[in-house]
N, C-alpha and C positions, 0 to 999 in steps of 0.2 A: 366622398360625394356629399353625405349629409352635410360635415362642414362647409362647404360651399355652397348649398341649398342656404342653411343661417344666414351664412354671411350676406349672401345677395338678400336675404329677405331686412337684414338688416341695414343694410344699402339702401335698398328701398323704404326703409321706415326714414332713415336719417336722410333721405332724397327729400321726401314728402313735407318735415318737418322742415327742412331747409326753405324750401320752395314758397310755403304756406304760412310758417312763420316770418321768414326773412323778406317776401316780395322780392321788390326789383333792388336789393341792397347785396351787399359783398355775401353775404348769408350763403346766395346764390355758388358761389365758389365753393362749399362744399357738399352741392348738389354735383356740381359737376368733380366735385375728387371723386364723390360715390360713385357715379359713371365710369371714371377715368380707370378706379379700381376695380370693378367687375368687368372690365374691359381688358384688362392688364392681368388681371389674378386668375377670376372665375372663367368667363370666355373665351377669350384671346382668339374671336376668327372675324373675318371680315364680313362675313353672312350676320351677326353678332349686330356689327354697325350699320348696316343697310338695312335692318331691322329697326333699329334704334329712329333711323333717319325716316322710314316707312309709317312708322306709326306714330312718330313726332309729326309730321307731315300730315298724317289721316286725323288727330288728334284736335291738331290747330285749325282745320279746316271744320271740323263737327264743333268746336267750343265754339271759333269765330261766328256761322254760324248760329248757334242760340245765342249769341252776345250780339247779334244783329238782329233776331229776329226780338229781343227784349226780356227773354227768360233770364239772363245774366249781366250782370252789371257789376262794373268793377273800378276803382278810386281814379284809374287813367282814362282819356277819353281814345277812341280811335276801331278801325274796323278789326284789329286785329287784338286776338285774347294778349294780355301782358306777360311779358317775356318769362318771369318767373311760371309760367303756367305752363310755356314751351319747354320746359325747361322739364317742370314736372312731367309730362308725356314723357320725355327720352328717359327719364329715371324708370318709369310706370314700364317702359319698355323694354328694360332692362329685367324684368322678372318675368315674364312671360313665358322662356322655357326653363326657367329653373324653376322659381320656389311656387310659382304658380299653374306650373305646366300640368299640376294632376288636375285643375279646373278645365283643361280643353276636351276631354272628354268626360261621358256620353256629353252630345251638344244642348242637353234639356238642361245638364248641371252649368258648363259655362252662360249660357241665358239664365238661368235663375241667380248665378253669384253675379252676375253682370247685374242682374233687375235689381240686386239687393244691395251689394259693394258701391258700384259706380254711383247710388243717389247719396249713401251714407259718405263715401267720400268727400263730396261735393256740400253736402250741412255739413259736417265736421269743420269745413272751409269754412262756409259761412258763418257758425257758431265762433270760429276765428278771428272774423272781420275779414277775410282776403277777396269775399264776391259775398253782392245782394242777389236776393231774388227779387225781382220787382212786382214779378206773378203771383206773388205769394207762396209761403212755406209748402201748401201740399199739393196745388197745381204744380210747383215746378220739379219737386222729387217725384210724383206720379208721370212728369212728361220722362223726367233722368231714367226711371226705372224703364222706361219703353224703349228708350235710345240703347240705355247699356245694355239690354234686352237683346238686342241685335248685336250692338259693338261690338259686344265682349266676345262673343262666341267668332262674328267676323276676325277678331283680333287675334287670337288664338288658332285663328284656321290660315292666317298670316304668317304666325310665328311654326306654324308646321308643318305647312305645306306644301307638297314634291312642287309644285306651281312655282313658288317663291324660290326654292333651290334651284329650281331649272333657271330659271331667269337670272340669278346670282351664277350660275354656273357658266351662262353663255354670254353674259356681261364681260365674266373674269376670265375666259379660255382665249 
């Protein structure tokens, strides 16, 4: 079990760097081997992908979102966050019940690692060059901190809960 907690957590290092370093270039192709292998190795359930697709989905829509509302800005023009970013959500998705899963409980701890993860993420990005802030450096990690503040803990209650099975259950019966 631990080795597979690693590995996914290494998946998701080597997702993020793919994503964040690479942009929209072939880079991207081994964001998606990381996917394809904790998919295939650590995983292997379909509940697994419906997740992945759940919160790539909720993901694209919260980044779009403040890349509309002017908080983010990024080298391509368009209302939708760049594909390399989609990309990262599905990998970001991918650790939710492994190597991250001890963050969803109590929900004080997922809302605090969300207030603090989810801004540091996102400057690490930009300390990258992969997204501006236009709002300035600490209006917009103080807005991140409020979002993930919420996100994370919704994310985690996503990735856990009887809600989400049932609904995966009576999709697939």
């Amino acid at each position: 079990m631990l080795k597979k907690q690693l590995a996914n957590a290494g998946l998701f290092q080597l997702g993020w760097f793919a994503c964040v370093l690479g942009g929209n270039s072939p880079w991207l192709l081994l964001a998606g081997a990381a996917l394809l292998i904790h998919l295939l190795w650590i995983s292997r359930s379909w509940a697994e992908v419906h997740l992945v697709i759940c919160v790539c989905l909720l993901g694209t829509v919260v980044d779009s979102l403040l890349l509309n509302t002017g908080v983010f800005e990024f080298n391509q023009l368009g209302v939708l966050i760049p594909l390399w970013l989609v990309v990262l959500w599905a990998v970001f998705a991918i650790s939710l019940r492994h190597c991250l899963a001890w963050t969803a409980q109590p929900l004080w701890r997922a809302a605090l690692l969300g207030a603090i993860s989810g801004p540091l993420s996102y400057y690490a990005g930009q300390r990258l060059g992969a997204v501006q802030f236009p709002l300035g450096l600490w209006p917009t990690l103080i807005g991140l901190a409020v979002v993930w503040a919420v996100l994370f803990p919704a994310l985690q209650w996503l990735a856990g809960s009887a809600a989400y099975k049932a609904v995966y259950q009576r999709i697939h019966t």
